[in-house]
Every structure is written in structure tokens, then in C-alpha cells.
PASEMI-70042 format. One record per residue (C-alpha): residue number from 1; residue in one letter; x, y, z. Coordinates in pm, whole numbers. Layout:
// residues N
+-----+-----+--------+--------+--------+
!   n ! res !     xx !     yy !     zz !
+-----+-----+--------+--------+--------+
! NUM !   A !      X !      Y !      Z !
...
+-----+-----+--------+--------+--------+
//
This chain:
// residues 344
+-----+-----+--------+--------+--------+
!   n ! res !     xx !     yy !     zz !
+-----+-----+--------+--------+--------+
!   1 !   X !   7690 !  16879 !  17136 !
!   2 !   X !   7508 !  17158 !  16982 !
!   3 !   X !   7146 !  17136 !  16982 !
!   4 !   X !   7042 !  17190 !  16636 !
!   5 !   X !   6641 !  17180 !  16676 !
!   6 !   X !   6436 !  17413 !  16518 !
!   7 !   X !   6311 !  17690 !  16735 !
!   8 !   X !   6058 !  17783 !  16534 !
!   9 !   X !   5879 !  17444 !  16609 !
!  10 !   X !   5738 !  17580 !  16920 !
!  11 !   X !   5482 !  17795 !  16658 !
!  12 !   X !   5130 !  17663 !  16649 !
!  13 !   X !   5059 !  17386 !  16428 !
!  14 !   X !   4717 !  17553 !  16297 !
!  15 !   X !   4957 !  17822 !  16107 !
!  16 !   X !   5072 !  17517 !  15868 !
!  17 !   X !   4784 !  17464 !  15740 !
!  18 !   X !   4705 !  17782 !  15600 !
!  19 !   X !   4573 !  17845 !  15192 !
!  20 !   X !   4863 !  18006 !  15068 !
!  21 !   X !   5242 !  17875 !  15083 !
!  22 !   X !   5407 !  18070 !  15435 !
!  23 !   X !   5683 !  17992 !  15665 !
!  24 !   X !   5691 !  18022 !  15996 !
!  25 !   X !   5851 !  18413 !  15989 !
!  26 !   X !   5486 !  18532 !  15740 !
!  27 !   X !   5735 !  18507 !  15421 !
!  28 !   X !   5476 !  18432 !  15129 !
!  29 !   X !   5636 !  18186 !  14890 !
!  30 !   X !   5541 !  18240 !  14520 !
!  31 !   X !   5876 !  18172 !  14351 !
!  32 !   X !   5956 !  17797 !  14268 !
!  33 !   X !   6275 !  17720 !  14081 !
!  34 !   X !   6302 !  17384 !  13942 !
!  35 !   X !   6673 !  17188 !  13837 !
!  36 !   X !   6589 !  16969 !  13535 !
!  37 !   X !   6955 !  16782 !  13559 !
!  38 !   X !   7239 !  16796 !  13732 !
!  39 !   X !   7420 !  16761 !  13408 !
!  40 !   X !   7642 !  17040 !  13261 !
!  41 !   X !   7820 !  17074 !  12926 !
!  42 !   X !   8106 !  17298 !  13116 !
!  43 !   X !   8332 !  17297 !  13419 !
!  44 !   X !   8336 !  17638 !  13603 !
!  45 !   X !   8562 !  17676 !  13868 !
!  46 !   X !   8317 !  17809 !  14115 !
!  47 !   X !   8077 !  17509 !  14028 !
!  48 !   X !   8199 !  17180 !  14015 !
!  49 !   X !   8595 !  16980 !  13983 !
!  50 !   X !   8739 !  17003 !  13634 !
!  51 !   X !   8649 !  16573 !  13661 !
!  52 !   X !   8281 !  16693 !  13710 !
!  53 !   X !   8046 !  16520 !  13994 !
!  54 !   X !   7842 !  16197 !  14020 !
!  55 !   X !   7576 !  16271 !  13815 !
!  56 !   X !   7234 !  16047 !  13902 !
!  57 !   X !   7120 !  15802 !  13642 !
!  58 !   X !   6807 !  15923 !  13420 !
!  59 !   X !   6586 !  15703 !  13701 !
!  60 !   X !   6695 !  15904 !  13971 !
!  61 !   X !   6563 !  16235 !  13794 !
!  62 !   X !   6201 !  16321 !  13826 !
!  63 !   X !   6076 !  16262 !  13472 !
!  64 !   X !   5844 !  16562 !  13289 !
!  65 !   X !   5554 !  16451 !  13377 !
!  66 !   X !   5665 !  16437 !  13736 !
!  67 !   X !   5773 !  16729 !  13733 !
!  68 !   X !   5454 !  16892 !  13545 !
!  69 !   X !   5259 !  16729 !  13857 !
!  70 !   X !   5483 !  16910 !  14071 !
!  71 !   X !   5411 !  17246 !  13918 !
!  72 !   X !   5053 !  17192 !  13914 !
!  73 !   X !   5031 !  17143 !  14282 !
!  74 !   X !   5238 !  17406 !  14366 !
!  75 !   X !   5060 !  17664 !  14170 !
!  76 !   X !   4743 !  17511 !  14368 !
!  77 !   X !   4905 !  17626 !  14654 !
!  78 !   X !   5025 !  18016 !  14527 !
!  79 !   X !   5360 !  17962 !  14296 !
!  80 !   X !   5319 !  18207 !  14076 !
!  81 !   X !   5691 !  18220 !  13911 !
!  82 !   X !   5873 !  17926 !  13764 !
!  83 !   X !   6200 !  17941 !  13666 !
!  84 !   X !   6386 !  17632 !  13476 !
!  85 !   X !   6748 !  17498 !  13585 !
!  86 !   X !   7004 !  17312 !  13580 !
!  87 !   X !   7278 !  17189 !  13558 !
!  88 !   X !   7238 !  17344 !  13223 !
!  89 !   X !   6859 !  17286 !  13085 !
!  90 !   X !   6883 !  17260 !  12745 !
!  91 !   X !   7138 !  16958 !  12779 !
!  92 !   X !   6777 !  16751 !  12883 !
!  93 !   X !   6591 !  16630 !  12581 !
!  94 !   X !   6242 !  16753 !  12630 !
!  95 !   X !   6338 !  17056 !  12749 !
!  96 !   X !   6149 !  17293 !  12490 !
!  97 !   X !   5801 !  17087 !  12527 !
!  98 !   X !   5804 !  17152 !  12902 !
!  99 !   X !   5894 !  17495 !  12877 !
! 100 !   X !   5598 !  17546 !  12604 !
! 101 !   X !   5366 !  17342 !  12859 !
! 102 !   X !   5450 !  17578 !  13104 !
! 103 !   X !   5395 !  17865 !  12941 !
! 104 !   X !   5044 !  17809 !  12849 !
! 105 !   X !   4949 !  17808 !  13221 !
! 106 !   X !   4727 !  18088 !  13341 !
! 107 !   X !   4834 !  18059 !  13738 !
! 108 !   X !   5174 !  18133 !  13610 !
! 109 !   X !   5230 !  18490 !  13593 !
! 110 !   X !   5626 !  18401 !  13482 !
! 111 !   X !   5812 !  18121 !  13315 !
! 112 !   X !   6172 !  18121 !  13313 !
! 113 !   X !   6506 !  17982 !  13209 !
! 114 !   X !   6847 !  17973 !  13330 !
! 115 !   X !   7128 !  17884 !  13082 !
! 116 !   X !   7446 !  17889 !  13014 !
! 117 !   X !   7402 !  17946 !  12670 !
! 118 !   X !   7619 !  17708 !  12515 !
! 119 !   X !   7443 !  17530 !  12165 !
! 120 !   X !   7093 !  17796 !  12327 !
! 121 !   X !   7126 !  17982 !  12012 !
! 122 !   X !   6927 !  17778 !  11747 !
! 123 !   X !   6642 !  17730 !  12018 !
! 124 !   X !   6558 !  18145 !  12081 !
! 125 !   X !   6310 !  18191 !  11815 !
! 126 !   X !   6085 !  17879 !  11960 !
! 127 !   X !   6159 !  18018 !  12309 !
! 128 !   X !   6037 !  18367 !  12198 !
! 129 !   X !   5730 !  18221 !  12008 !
! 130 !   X !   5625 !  18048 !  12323 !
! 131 !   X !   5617 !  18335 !  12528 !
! 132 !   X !   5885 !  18294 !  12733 !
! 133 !   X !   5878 !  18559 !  13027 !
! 134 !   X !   6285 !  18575 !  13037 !
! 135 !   X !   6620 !  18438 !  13066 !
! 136 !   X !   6922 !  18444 !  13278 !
! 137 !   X !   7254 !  18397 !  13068 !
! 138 !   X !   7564 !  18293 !  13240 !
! 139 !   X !   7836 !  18558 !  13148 !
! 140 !   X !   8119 !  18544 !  13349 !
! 141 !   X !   8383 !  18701 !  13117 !
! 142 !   X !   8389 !  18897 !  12785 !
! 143 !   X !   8731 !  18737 !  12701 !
! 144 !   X !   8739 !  18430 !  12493 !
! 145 !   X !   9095 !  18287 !  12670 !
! 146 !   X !   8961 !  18361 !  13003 !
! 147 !   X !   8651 !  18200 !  12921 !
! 148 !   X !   8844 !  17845 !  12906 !
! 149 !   X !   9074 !  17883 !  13238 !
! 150 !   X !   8702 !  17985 !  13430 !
! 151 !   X !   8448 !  17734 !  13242 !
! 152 !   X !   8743 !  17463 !  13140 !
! 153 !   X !   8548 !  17450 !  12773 !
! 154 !   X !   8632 !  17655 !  12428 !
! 155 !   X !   8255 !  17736 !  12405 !
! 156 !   X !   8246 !  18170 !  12434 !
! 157 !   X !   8179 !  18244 !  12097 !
! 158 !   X !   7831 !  17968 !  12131 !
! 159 !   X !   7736 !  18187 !  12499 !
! 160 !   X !   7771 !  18485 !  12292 !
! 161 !   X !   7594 !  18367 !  11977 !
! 162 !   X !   7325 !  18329 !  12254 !
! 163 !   X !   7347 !  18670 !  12389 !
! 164 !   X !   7330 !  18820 !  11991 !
! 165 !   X !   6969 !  18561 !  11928 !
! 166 !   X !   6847 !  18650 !  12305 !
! 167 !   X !   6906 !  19047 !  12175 !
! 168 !   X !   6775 !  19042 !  11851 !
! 169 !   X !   6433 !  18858 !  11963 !
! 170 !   X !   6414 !  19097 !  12250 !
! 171 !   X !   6333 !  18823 !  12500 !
! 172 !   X !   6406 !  19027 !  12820 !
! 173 !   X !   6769 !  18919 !  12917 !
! 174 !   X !   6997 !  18879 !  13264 !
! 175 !   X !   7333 !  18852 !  13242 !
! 176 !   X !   7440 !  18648 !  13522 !
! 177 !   X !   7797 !  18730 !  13643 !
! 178 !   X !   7962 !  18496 !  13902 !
! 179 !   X !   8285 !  18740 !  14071 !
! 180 !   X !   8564 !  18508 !  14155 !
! 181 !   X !   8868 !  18695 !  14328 !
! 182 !   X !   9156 !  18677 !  14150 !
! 183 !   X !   8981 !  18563 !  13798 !
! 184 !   X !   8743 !  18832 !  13672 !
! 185 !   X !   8776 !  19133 !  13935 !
! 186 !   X !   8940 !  19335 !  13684 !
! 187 !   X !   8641 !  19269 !  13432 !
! 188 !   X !   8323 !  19451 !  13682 !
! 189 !   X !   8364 !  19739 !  13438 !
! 190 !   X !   8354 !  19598 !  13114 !
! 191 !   X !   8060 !  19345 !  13218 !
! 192 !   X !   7823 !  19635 !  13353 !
! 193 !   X !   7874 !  19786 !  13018 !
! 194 !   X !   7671 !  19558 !  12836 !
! 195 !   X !   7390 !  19724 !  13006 !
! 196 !   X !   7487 !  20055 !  12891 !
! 197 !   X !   7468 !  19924 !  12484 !
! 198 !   X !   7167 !  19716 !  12545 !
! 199 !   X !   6869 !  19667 !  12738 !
! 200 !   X !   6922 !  19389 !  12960 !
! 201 !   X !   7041 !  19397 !  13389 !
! 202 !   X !   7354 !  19257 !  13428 !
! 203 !   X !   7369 !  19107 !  13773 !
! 204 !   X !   7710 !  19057 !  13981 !
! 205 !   X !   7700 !  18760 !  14204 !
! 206 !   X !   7893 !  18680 !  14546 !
! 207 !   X !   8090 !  18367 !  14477 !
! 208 !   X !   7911 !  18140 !  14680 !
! 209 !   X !   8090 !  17747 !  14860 !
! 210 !   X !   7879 !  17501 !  14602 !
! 211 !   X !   8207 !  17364 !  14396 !
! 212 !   X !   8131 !  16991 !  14461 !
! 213 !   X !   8435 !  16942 !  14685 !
! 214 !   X !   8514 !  17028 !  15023 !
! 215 !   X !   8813 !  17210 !  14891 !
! 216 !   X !   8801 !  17579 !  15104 !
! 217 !   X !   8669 !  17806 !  14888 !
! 218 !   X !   8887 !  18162 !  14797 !
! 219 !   X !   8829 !  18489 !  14969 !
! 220 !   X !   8539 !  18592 !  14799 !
! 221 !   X !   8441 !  18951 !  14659 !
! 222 !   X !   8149 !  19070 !  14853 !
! 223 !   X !   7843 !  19297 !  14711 !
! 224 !   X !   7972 !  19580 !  14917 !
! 225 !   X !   8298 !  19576 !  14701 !
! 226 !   X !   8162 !  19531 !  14384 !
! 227 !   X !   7924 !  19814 !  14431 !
! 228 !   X !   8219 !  20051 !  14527 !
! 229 !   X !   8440 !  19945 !  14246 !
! 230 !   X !   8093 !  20059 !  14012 !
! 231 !   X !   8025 !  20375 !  14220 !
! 232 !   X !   8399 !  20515 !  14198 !
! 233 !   X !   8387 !  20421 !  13817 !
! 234 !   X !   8030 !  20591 !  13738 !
! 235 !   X !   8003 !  20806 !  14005 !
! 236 !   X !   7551 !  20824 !  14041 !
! 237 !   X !   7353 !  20520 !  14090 !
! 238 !   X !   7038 !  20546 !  14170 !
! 239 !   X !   6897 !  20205 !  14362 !
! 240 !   X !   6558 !  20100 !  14242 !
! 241 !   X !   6290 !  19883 !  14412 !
! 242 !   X !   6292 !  19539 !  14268 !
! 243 !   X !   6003 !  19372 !  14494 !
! 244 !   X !   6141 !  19044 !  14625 !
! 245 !   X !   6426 !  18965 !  14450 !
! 246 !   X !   6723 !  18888 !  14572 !
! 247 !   X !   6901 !  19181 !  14401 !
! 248 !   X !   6969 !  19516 !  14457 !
! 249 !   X !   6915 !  19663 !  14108 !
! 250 !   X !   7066 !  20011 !  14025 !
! 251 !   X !   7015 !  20236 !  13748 !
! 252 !   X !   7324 !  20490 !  13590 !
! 253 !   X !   7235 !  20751 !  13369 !
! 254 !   X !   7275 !  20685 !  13031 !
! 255 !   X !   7215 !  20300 !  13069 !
! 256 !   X !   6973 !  20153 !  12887 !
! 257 !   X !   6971 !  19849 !  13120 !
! 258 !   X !   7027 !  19808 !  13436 !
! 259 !   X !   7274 !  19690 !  13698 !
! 260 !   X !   7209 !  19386 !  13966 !
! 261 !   X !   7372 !  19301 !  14299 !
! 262 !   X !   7339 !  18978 !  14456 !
! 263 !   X !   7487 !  18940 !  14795 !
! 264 !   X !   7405 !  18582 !  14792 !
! 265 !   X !   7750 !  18465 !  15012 !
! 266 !   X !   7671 !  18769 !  15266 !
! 267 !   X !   7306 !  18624 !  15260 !
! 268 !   X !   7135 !  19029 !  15242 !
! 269 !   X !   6795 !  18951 !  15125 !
! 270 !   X !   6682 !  18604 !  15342 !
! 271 !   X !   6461 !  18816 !  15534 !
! 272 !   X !   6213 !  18892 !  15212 !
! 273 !   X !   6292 !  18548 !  15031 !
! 274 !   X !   5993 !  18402 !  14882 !
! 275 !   X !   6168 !  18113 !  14705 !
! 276 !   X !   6203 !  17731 !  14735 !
! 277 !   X !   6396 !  17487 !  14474 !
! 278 !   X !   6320 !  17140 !  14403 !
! 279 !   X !   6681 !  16958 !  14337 !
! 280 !   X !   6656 !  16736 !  14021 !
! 281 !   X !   6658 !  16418 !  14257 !
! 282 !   X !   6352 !  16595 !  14334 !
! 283 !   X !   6430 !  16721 !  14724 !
! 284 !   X !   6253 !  17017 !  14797 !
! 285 !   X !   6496 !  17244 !  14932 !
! 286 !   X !   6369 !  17559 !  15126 !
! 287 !   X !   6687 !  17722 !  15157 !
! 288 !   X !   7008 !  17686 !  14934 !
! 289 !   X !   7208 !  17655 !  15197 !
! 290 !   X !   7010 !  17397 !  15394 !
! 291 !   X !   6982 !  17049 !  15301 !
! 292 !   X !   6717 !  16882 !  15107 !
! 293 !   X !   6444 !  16885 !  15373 !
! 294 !   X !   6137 !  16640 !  15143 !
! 295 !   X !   6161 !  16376 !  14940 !
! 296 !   X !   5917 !  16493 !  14652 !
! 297 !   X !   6005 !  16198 !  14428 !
! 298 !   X !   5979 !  15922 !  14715 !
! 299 !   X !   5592 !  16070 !  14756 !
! 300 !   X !   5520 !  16064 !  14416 !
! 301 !   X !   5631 !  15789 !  14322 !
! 302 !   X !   5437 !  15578 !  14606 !
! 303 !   X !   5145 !  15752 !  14479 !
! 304 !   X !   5106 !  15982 !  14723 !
! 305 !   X !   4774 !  16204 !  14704 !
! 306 !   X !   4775 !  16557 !  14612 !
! 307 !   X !   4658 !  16668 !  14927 !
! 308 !   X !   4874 !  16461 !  15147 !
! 309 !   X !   5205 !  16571 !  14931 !
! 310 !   X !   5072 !  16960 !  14986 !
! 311 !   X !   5035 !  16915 !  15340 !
! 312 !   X !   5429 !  16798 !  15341 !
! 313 !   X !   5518 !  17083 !  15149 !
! 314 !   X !   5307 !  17335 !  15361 !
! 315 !   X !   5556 !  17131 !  15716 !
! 316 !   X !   5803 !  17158 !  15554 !
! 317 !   X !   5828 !  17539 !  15416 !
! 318 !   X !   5672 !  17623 !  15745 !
! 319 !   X !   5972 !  17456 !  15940 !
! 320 !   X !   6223 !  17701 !  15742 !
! 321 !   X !   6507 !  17835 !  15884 !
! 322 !   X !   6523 !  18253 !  15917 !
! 323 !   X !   6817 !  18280 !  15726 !
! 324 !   X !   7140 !  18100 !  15495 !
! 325 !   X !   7346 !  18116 !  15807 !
! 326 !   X !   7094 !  17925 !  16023 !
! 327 !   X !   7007 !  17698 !  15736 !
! 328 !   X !   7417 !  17612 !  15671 !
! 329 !   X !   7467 !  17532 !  16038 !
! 330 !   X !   7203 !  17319 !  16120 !
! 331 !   X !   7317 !  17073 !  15820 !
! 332 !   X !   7478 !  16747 !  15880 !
! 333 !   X !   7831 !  16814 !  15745 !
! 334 !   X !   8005 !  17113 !  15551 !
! 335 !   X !   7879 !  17186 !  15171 !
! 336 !   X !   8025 !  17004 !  14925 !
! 337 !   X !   7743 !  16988 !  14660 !
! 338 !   X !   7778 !  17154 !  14363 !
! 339 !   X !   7544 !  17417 !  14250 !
! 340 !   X !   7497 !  17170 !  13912 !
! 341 !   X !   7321 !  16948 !  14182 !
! 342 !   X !   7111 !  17149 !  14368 !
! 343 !   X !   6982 !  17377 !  14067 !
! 344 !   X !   7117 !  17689 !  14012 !
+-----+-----+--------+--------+--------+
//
């Protein structure tokens, strides 16, 4: 048998107890993305089974005020970006009052939403009037039939209704496109375009295994691809730095937006990722392709001191793997978990 142990235990355990949130290869985490639900108003192909998943009961979820715990003492110990997801979000009653919470705290340097748009429309304005920092909109296709074979729901012209209300309150936007082979190649073109009639950064994502089945997933298109089929099409594109993220962002003359990469199949950018996810069964996960290394909810729920739930967080981020690769092969089985249920 394989011997899956982590190497990196061997490190001195004085390094875990350090002020600010590092694992064990000096990565500073600041980034915390939180799922809300695993719960999801469509059915993409890439996602989940056109029956949908086992979705937890509303006792299995952290509730808000768990979850507003969570934030605090994460921010105690350097998050300085939030970002809300799902599932999709705005399917969770409550929703908007968290968001608002968030936003009025001054550790937080960003608060942020991931959504797939669909019934998002009517709840811009509040989302602009609370000072929302931005939002990712799930765009996989500009054509309304292909919309339905991909999501398995008549529900375009709501996303783009979304889009329009994102635009016209100028909340800054990313378009979030998923590239499936054999679905949406042919649409690389058209998608980047939006960024050349607005100002938003249209991002082109690596289809990545988390479809909630164990169903081999498709040849996938890799960033390397996509970015040739956009360089033979516009011919200059400058890269720009873009800090930590995990894309490579691209500007074309004439744009007024910008263009995204994210290689996050080929796994490009784990050696500057300073992100961690809590799942909404409330797992911390240091790695999206790892498995659910703490049991938040199981701490907080047993009342678990602040101090004593940092120092698991602190073991547990410090215990991280160096990359997606290591991460995937030292789970316990294959991924069949769908991104609904670890929080895209």
C-alpha cells in the first residue's frame, strides 16, 4: 500500500502557532470562501446529475449565526476577503442580511458573491446599496437553447436580466465561464466579447471532475488551448499581474474589460494559493481537491472556545498539501462530490 502521510509533518510544531493564517510551504491565507447551501435551482452538466445530489437537511447546514462566528474568528486570524457560495446563494433565505452584516466589517477589505444569477435580478440595487465589493456571474453560453441542454433549466433570459441590473448599477462584474469540450468550445469568442462592450473580466475555466458521480469526466479543454484559440483570434494580449488569484488576466486593445484564465484542472496557480473554503456542512477544506480536513460545525456546536477552534484551524491549514495533485491523491476514494457541495 501507498503510504499516504503527510511529509510536511516532519516541520516544527512551533511554526503552527504563528499570528497570521500560514501553511507549512509560507503561503499566507487571507481568502476565505464560504458555501451557504448545497442547494441549486439548476442542473449543469459539469456540476451535478440531471436527478441532482443528496442535499443535507437545514440541521446539517451551519446556520447564520454560525457562520457569522466563523467569519469573525477567521478575520481574527488575517481573512481579509470573503466571498459567498453556493450551491447557488440567493436560493438561502437570509441571504441579503448576512451579506449586509458582512459588509459593514472593517477587517474585511472584500465581500463577495457568487451566483448564478437566476431570480438575482430584483436583489442588485440592495446588493449595490450595501457595498458589495463584487460578483461572479455564471455565464456559460450566450445562446438561450444551449443554455437548457448545459444547465437542464429554461432560465437564460433571468441570468441575463442579472447581467443587464449587475451593468447598470456598476457593481464590478466576473463572468464566470465553465469550457466543456464538445458543448461551448465554439462559443470562447463570442463570450470574451462581452468584455470588449463592457467593463467586466470574463474568466474561462478548466472543466474541473466535481459532477456528483463517479461517471469519468470528458477530455477537458485546458487553459493552454483556450488562450491559443483567443491569441489566433485577437492577435496582442498583454498578461497583467493579478496578485494571488488564481487567474491569469489579459488585457486586448480596445477592451474595456478584461479577459481571465483559470487553469484550475491543470492546477497552475497552487503554488501562490492563499485560499481555504468552508463546505456548507461546515468542513473546512484547505484544498478543493482534498477532502474536508475539520469539522467546524462539530466544534461549534460542542461549544468549543475561540481559541481552541483557531488553534485547529491554524493544524489544520498548516498540514496542507503543496498542491491539487497531492491533495486528490492522498483522499480516501475518487471525487464524486459535486461542486454544489463543496462551494463553488
Amino acid at each position: 500500500m501507498l503510504n499516504k502521510t503527510n511529509p510536511d509533518s516532519k516541520n516544527p510544531p512551533c511554526e503552527v502557532r504563528s499570528s497570521v493564517l500560514q501553511d507549512n510551504y509560507h503561503r499566507q491565507i487571507t481568502y476565505l470562501r464560504v458555501s451557504v447551501t448545497d442547494r441549486c435551482n439548476l442542473r449543469c452538466r459539469y456540476c451535478m446529475p440531471e436527478q441532482g445530489i443528496p442535499l443535507r437537511t437545514q440541521s446539517e447546514l451551519l446556520s447564520w449565526k454560525e457562520m457569522e462566528r466563523l467569519v469573525q474568528i477567521f478575520t481574527e486570524l488575517g481573512i481579509r476577503k470573503v466571498r459567498l457560495t453556493g450551491g447557488e446563494p440567493f436560493v438561502r433565505k437570509g441571504i441579503l442580511d448576512f451579506l449586509a452584516k458582512l459588509c459593514t466589517r472593517p477587517e474585511l477589505s472584500g465581500v463577495y458573491v457568487t451566483t448564478n444569477g437566476i431570480g438575482v435580478d430584483r436583489f442588485v440595487p440592495r446588493l449595490k446599496e450595501m457595498g458589495i465589493s463584487g460578483i461572479n456571474l455564471s455565464l456559460d453560453t450566450l445562446r438561450g437553447d444551449r443554455f437548457r441542454l448545459l444547465a437542464r433549466r429554461d432560465a437564460f433570459e433571468q441570468v441575463m436580466a442579472t447581467f443587464n441590473s449587475i451593468i447598470k448599477q456598476r457593481i464590478p462584474l466576473k463572468i464566470n465561464a465553465v469550457i466543456q469540450e464538445g458543448w461551448n468550445t465554439d462559443e470562447i469568442i463570442p463570450l470574451s466579447q462581452i468584455a470588449e462592450r463592457f467593463p467586466v473580466e470574463v474568466r474561462f475555466i478548466e472543466t474541473m471532475p466535481f459532477r456528483g458521480s463517479s461517471a469519468r469526466m470528458r477530455s477537458t479543454r485546458t487553459a493552454d488551448s483556450i488562450r491559443k484559440v483567443l491569441l489566433d483570434y485577437y492577435g496582442d494580449m498583454k498578461q497583467i499581474p493579478n496578485g494571488q488569484s488564481t487567474a491569469k488576466v489579459y488585457r486586448i486593445p480596445y477592451f474595456q474589460g478584461k479577459i481571465g484564465i483559470i487553469a484550475g484542472y491543470s492546477r497552475l496557480f497552487c503554488g501562490s494559493c492563499n485560499r481555504i473554503r468552508i463546505t456548507p456542512a461546515g468542513r473546512l477544506k484547505t484544498c478543493l481537491y482534498g477532502e474536508g480536513v475539520l469539522n467546524l460545525k462539530s466544534l461549534i456546536r460542542r461549544q468549543a472556545a475561540d481559541d481552541e477552534i483557531k488553534e485547529a484551524v491554524r493544524r489544520a491549514v498548516f498540514a496542507r498539501r503543496r498542491n491539487g495533485f497531492q491533495a486528490a491523491w492522498s483522499r480516501v476514494g475518487s471525487i464524486t462530490e459535486s461542486m454544489a457541495a463543496i462551494g463553488g
